[in-house]
Backbone as JSON Lines, residues from 0, in Angstrom:
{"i":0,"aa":"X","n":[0.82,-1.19,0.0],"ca":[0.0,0.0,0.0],"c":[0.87,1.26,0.0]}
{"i":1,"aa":"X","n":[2.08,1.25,0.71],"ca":[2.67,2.5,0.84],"c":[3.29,2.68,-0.17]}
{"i":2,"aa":"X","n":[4.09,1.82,-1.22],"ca":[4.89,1.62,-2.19],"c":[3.62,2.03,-3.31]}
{"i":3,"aa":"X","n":[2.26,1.4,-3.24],"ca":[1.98,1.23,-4.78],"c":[0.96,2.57,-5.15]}
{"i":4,"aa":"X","n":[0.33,2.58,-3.66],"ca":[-0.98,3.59,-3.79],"c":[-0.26,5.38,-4.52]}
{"i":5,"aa":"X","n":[1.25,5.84,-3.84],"ca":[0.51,7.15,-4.39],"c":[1.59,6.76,-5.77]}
{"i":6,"aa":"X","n":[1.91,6.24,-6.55],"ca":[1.88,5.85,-8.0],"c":[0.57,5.58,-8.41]}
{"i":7,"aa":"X","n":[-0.14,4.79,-8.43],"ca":[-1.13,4.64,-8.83],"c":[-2.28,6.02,-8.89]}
{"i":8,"aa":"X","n":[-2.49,6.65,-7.94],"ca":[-2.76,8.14,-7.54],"c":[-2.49,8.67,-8.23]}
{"i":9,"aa":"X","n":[-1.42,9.27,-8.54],"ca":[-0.08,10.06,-9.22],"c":[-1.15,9.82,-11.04]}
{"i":10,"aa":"X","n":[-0.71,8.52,-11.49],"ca":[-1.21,8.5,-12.82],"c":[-2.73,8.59,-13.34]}
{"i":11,"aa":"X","n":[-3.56,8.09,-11.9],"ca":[-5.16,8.59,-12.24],"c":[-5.18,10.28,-12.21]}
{"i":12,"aa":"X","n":[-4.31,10.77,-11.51],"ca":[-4.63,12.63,-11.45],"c":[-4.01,12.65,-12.85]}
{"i":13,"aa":"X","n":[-2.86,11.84,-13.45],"ca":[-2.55,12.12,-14.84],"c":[-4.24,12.11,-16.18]}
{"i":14,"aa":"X","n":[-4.81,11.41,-15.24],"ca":[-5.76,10.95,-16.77],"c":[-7.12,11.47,-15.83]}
{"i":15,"aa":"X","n":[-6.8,12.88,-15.22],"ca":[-7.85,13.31,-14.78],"c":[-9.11,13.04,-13.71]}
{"i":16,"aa":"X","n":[-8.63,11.88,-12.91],"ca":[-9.96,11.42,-12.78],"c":[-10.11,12.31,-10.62]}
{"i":17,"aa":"X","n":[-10.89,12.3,-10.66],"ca":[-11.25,13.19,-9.39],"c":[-11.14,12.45,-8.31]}
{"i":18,"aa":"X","n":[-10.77,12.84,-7.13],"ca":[-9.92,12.08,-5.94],"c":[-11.12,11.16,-5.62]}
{"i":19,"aa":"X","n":[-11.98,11.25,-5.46],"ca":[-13.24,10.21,-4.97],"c":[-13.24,9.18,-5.8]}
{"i":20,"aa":"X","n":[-13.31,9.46,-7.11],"ca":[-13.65,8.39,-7.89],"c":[-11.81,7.54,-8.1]}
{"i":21,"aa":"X","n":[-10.83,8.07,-8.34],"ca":[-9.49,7.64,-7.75],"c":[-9.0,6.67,-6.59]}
{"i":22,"aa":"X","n":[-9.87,6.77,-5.34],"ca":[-10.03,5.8,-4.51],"c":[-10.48,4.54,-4.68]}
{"i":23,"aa":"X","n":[-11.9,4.57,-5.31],"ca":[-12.61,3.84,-6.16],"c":[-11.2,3.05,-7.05]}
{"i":24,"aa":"X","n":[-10.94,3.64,-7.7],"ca":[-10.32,2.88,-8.72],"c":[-8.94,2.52,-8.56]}
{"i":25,"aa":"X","n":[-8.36,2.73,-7.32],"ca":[-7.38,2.14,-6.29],"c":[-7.86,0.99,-6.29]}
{"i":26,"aa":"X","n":[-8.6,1.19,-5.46],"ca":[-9.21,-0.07,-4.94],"c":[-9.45,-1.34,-5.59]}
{"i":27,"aa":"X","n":[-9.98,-0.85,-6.67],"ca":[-10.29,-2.26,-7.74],"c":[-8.96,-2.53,-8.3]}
{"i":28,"aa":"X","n":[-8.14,-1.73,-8.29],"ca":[-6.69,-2.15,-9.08],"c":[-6.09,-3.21,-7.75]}
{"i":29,"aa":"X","n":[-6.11,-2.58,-7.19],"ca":[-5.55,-3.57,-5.64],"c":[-6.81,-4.67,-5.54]}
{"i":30,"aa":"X","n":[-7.65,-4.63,-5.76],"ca":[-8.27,-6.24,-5.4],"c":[-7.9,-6.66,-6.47]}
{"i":31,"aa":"X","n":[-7.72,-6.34,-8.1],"ca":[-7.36,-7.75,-8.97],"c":[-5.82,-7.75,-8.69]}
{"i":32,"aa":"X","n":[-4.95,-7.07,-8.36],"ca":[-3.72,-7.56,-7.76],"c":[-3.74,-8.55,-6.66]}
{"i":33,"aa":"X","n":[-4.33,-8.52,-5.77],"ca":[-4.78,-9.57,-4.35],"c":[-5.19,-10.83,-4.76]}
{"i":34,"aa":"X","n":[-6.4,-10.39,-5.83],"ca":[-7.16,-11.83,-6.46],"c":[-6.01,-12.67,-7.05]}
{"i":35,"aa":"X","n":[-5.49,-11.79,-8.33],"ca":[-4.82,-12.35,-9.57],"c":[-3.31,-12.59,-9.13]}
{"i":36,"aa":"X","n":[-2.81,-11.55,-7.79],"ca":[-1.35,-12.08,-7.33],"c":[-0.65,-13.83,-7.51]}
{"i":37,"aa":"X","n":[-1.56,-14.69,-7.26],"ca":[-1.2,-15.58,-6.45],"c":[-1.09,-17.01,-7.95]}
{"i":38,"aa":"X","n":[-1.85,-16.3,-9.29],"ca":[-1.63,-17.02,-10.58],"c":[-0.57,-16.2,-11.88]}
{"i":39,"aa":"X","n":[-0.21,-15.3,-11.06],"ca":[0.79,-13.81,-12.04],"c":[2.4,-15.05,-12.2]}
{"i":40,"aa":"X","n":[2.45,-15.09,-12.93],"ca":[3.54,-15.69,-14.0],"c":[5.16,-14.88,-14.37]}
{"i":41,"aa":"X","n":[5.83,-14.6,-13.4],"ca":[6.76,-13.79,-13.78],"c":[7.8,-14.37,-14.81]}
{"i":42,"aa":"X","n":[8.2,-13.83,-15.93],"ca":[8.47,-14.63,-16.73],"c":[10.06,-13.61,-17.0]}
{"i":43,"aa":"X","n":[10.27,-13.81,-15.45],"ca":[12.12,-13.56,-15.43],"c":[12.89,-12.39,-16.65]}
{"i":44,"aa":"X","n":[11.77,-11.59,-17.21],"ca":[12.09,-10.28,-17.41],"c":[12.05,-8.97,-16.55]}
{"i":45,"aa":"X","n":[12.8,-7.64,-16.81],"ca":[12.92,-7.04,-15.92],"c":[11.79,-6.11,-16.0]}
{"i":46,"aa":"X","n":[10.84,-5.81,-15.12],"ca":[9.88,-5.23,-14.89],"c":[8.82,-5.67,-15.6]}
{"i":47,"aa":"X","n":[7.94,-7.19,-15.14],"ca":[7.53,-7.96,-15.38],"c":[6.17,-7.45,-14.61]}
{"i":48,"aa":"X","n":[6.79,-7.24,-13.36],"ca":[5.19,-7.06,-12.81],"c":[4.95,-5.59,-12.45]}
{"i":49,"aa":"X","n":[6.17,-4.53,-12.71],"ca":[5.51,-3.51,-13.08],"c":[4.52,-3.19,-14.74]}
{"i":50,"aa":"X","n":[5.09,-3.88,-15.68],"ca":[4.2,-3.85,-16.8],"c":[2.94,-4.13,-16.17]}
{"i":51,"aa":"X","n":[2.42,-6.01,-15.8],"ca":[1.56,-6.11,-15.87],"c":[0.69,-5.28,-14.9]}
{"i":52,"aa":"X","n":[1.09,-4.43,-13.93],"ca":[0.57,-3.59,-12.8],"c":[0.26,-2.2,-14.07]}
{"i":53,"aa":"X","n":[0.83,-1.88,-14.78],"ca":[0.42,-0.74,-15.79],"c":[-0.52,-1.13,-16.28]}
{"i":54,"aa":"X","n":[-0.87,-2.67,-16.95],"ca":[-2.05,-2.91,-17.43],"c":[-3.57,-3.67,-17.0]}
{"i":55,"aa":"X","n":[-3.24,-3.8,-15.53],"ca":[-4.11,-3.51,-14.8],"c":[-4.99,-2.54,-14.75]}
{"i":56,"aa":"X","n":[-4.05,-1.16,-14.41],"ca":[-4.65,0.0,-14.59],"c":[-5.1,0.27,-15.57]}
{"i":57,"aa":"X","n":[-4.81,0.53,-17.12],"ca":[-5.05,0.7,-18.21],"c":[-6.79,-0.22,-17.77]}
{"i":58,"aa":"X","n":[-6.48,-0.9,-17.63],"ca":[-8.05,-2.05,-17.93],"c":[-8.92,-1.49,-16.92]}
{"i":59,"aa":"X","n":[-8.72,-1.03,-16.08],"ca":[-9.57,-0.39,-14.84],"c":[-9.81,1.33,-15.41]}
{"i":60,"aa":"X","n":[-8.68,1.65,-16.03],"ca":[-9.33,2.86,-16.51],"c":[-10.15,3.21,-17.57]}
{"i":61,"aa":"X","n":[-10.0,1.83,-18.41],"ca":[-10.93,1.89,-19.91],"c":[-12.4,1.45,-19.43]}
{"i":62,"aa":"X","n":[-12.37,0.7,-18.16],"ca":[-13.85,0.39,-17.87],"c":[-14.06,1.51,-17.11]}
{"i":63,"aa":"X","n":[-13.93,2.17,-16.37],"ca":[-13.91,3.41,-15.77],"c":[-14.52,4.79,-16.44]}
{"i":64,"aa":"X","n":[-13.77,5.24,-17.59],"ca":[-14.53,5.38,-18.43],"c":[-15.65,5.49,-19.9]}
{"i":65,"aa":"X","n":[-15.47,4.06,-19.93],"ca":[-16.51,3.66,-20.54],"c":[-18.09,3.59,-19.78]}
{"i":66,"aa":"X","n":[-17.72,3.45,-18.48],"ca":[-19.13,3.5,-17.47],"c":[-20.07,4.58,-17.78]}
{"i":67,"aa":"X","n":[-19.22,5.8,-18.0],"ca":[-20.29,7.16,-18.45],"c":[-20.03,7.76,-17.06]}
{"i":68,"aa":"X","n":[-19.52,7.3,-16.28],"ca":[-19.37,8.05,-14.81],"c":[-19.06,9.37,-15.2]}
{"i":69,"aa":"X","n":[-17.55,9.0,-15.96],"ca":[-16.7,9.91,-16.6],"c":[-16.02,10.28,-17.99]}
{"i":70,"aa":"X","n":[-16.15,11.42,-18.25],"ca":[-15.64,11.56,-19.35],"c":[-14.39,12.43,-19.69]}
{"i":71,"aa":"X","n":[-13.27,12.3,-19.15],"ca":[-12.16,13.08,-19.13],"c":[-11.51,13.77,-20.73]}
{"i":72,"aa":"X","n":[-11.29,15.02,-20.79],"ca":[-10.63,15.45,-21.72],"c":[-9.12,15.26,-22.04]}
{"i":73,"aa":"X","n":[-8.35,14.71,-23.07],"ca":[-7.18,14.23,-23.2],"c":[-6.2,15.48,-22.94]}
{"i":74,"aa":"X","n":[-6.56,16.68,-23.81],"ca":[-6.02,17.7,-24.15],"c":[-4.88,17.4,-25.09]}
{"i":75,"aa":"X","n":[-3.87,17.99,-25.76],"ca":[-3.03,18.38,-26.1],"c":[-3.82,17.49,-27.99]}
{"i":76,"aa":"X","n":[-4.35,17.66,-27.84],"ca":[-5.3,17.41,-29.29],"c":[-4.92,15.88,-29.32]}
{"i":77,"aa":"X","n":[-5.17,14.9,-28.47],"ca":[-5.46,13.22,-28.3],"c":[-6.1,13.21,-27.44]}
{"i":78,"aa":"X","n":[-6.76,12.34,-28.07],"ca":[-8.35,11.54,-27.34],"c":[-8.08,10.8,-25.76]}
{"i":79,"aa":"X","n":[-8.97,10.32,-25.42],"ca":[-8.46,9.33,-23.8],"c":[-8.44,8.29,-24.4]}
{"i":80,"aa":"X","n":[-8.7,7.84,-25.64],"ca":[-8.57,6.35,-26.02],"c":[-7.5,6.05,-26.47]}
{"i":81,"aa":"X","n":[-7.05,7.09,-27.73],"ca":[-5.66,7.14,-27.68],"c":[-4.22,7.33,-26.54]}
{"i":82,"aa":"X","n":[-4.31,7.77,-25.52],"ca":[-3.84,8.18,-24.42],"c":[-3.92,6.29,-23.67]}
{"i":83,"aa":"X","n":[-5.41,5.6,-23.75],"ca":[-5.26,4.26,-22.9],"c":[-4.49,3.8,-23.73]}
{"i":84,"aa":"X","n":[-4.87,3.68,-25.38],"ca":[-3.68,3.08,-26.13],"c":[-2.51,3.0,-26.15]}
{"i":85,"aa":"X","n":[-2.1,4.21,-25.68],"ca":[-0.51,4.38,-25.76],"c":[-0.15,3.61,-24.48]}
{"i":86,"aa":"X","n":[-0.92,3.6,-23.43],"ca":[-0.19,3.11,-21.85],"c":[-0.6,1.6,-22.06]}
{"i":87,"aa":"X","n":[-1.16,1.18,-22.99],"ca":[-1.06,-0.24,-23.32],"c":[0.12,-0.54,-23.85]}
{"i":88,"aa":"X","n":[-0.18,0.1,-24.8],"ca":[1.98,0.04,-25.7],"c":[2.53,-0.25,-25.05]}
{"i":89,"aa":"X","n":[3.38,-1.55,-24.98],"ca":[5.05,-1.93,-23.97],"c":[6.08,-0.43,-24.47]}
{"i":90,"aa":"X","n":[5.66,-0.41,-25.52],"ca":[6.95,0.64,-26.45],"c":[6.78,2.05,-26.7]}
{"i":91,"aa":"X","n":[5.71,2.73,-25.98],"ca":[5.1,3.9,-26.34],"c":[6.02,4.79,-25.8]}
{"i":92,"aa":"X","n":[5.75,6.14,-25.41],"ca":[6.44,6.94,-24.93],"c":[5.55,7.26,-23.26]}
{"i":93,"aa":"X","n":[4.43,6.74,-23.75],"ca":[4.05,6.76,-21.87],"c":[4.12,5.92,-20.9]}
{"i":94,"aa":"X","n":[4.27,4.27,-21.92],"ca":[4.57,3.56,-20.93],"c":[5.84,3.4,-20.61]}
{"i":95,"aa":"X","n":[7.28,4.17,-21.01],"ca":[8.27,4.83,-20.46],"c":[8.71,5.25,-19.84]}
{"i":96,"aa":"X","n":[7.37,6.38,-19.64],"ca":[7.18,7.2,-18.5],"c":[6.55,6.64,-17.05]}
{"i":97,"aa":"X","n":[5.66,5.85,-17.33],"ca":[5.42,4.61,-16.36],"c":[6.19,4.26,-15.58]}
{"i":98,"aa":"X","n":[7.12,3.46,-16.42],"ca":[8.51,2.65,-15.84],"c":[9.4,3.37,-15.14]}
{"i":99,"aa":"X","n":[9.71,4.44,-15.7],"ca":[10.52,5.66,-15.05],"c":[9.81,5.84,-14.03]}
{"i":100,"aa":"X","n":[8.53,6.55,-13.9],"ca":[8.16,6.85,-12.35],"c":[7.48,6.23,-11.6]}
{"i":101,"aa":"X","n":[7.63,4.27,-12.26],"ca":[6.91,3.61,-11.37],"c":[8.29,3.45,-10.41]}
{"i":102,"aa":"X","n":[9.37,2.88,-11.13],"ca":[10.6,2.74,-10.55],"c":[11.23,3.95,-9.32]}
{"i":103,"aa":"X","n":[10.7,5.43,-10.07],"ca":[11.04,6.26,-8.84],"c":[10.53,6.68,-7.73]}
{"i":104,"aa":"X","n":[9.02,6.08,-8.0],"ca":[8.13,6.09,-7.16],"c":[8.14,5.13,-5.77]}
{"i":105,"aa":"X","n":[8.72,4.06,-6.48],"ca":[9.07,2.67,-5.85],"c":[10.49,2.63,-4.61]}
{"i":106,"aa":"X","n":[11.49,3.15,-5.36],"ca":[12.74,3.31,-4.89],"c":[12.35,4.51,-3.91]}
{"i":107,"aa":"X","n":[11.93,5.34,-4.19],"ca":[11.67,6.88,-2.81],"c":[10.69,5.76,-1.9]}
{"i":108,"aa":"X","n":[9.78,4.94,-2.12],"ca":[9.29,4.2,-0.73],"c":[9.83,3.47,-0.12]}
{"i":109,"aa":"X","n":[10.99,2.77,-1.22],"ca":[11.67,1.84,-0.49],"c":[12.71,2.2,0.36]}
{"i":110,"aa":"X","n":[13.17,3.64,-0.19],"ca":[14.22,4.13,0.94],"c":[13.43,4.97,1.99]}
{"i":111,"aa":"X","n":[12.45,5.2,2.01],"ca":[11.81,5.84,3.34],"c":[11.91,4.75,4.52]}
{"i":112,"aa":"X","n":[11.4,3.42,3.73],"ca":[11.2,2.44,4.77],"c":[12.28,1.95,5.31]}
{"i":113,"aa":"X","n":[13.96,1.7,4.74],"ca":[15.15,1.38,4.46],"c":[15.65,2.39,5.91]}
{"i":114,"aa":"X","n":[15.31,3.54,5.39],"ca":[16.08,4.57,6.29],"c":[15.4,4.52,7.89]}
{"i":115,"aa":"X","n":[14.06,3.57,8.65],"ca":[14.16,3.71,9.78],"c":[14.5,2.78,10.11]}
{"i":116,"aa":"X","n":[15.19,1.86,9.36],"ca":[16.31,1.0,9.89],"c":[17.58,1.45,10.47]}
{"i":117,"aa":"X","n":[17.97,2.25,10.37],"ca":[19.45,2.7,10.35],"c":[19.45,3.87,11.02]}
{"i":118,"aa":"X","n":[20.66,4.02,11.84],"ca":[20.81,5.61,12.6],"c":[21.16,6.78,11.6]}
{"i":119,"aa":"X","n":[20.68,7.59,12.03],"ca":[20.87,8.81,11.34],"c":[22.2,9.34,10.82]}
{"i":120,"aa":"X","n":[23.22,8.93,11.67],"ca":[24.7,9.3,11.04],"c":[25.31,7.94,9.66]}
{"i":121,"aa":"X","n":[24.78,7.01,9.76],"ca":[25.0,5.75,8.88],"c":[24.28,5.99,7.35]}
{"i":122,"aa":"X","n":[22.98,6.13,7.89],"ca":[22.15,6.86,6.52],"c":[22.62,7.77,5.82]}
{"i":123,"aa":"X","n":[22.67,8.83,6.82],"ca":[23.7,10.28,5.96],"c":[25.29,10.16,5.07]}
{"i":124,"aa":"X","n":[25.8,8.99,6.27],"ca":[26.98,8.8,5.01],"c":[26.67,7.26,3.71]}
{"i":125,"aa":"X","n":[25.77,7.1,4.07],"ca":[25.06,6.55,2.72],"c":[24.5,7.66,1.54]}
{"i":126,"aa":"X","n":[23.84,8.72,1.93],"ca":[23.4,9.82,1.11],"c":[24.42,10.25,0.47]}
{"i":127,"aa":"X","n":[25.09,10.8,1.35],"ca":[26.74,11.56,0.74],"c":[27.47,11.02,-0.11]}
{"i":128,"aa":"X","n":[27.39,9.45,0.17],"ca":[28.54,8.87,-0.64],"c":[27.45,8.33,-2.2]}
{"i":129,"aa":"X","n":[26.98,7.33,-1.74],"ca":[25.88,6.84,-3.17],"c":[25.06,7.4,-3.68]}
{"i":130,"aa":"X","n":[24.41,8.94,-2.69],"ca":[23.36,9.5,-3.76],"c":[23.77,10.56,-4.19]}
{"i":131,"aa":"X","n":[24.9,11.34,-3.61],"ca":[25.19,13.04,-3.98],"c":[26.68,12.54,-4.5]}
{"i":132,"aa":"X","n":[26.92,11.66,-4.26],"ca":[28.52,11.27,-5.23],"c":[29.67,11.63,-4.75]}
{"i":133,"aa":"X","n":[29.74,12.0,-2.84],"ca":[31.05,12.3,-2.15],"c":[31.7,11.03,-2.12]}
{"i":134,"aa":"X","n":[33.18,11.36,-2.16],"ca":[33.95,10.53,-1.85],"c":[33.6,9.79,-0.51]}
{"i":135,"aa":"X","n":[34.63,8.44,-0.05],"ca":[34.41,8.18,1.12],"c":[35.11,9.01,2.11]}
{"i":136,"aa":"X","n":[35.96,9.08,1.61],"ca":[37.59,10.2,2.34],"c":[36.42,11.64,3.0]}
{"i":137,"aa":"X","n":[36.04,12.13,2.2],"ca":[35.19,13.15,2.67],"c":[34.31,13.45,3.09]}
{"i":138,"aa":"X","n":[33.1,12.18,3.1],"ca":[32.48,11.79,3.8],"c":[32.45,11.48,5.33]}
{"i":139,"aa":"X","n":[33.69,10.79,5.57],"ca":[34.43,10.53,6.93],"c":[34.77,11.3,7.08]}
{"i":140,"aa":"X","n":[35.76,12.21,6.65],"ca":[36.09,14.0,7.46],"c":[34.77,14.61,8.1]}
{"i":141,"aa":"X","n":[33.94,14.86,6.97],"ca":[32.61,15.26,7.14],"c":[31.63,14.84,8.77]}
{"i":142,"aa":"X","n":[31.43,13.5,8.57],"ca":[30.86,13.02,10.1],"c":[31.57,12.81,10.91]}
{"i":143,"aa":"X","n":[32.91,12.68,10.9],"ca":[34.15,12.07,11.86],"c":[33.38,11.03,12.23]}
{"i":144,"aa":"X","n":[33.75,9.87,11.26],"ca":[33.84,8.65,10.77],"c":[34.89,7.91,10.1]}
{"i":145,"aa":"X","n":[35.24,6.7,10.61],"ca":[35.97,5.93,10.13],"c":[36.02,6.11,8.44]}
{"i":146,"aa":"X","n":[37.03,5.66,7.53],"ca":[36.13,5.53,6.27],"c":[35.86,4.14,5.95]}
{"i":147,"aa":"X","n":[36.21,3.39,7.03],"ca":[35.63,2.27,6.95],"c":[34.12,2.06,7.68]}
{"i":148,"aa":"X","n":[33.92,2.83,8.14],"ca":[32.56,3.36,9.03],"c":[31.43,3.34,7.94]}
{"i":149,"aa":"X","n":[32.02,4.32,6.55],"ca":[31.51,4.98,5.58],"c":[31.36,3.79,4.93]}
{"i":150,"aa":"X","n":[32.03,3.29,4.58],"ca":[32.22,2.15,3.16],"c":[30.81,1.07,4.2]}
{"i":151,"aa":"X","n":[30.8,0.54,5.3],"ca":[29.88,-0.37,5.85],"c":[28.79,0.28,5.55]}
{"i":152,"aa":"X","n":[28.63,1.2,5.85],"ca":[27.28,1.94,6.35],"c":[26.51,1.99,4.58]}
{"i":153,"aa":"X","n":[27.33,2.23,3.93],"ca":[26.85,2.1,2.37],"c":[26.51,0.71,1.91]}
{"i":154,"aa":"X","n":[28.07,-0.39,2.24],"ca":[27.18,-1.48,1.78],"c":[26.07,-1.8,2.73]}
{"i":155,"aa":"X","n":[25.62,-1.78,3.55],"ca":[24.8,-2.39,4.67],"c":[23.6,-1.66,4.62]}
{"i":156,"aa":"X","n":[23.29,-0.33,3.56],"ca":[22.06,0.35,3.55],"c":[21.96,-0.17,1.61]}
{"i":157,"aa":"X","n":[22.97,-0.32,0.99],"ca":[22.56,-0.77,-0.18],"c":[21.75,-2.29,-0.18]}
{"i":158,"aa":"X","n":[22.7,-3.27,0.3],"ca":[22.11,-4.51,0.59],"c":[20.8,-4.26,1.32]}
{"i":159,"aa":"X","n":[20.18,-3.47,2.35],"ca":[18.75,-3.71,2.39],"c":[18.18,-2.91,1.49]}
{"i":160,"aa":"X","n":[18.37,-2.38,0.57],"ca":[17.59,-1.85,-0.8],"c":[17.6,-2.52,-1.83]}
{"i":161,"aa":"X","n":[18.52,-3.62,-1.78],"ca":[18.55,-4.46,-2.86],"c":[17.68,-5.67,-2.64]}
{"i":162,"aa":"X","n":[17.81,-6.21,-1.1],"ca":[16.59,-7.06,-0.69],"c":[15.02,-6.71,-0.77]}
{"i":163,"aa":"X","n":[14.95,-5.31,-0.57],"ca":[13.64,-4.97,-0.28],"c":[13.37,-4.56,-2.44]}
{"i":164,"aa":"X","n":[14.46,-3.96,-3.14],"ca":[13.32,-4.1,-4.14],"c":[13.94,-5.1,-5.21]}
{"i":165,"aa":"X","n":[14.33,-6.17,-4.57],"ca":[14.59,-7.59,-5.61],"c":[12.93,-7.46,-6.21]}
{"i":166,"aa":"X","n":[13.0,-7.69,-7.43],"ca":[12.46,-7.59,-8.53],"c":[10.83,-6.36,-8.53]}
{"i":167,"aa":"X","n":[11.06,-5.15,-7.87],"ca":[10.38,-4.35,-7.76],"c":[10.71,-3.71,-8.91]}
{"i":168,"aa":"X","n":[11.74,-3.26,-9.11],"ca":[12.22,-2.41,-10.12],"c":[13.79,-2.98,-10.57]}
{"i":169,"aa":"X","n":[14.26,-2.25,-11.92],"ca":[14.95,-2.47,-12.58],"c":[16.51,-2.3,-12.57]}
C-alpha cells in the first residue's frame, strides 16, 4: 500500500480522474492484484510485474470510463482512447514514462522504509557517498567517521535496498 498507492494516484490525477472516484479505482486495481497475485507468471524479465501492474490500470481505466461516470478530456489534441492506447503500448512513450516513475516512485518508498532501519549518522553517510557522489575520504572527514565506518554503512544500507526491491524495479 505505501509503495503502490501514491503511483497509482499520481497516474489517475494524470488521466484526470477526481480524488473520490481515484479511490474507487485504487481499490479495484488492488483487489485484482490480491485476487490475480497468487496465478501472475513472472516470466524472469525485468519489470515484469511492473508492466503487468500498468495494465491492470489501463483495464480499470478503460472500464472506468466507458461507465459514463466519466468523461475526461485528453487535451493536447489526443483523445483518452488514444492516451489508454498508448499506456497499453510496452513501447510507447508513456509507458516509459510509467517505468521511469513507477521505478522512482518505488525506490523513494523503499528508501523511506530502508532509512528507519538505520541511525541517522550511517544513513547520511550513505546519502553523501551513493546518492550526492562524495567521496568516502570526505564523507568521513565530514561526520568524523571511520572511512571504513563509511564504506559499511553504504554497503549495509545498499544490501537492504537491494533485498527490499529484488524484482520491484529495474
Amino acid at each position: 500500500m505505501d509503495v503502490y498507492v501514491p503511483l497509482l494516484r499520481h497516474w489517475l490525477k494524470r488521466f484526470q480522474v477526481h480524488e473520490a472516484d481515484a479511490d474507487d479505482l485504487i481499490q479495484e486495481v488492488l483487489a485484482v492484484v490480491v485476487r490475480e497475485l497468487p496465478d501472475f507468471q513472472h516470466n524472469h524479465r525485468k519489470g515484469a510485474f511492473r508492466n503487468w501492474l500498468r495494465v491492470v490500470l489501463t483495464y480499470r481505466l478503460r472500464e472506468f470510463w466507458r461507465s459514463a461516470k466519466y468523461r475526461p478530456d485528453a487535451g493536447g489534441g489526443t483523445s483518452i482512447q488514444q492516451q489508454f492506447d498508448e499506456l497499453a503500448d510496452d513501447a510507447s512513450r508513456l509507458s516509459q514514462l510509467w517505468d521511469r516513475e513507477h521505478d522512482e516512485f518505488v525506490m523513494k518508498r523503499l528508501m523511506d522504509q530502508v532509512q528507519l532501519r538505520f541511525d541517522d549518522q550511517s544513513w547520511e553517510a550513505f546519502r553523501l557517498q551513493a546518492i550526492c557522489g562524495r567521496s568516502a575520504r570526505d564523507v568521513a572527514d565530514e561526520l568524523e567517521m571511520s572511512i571504513n565506518s563509511v564504506y559499511l554503512a553504504k554497503s549495509r544500507i545498499l544490501n537492504a535496498l537491494r533485498r527490499e526491491a529484488d524484482g520491484l524495479i529495474e
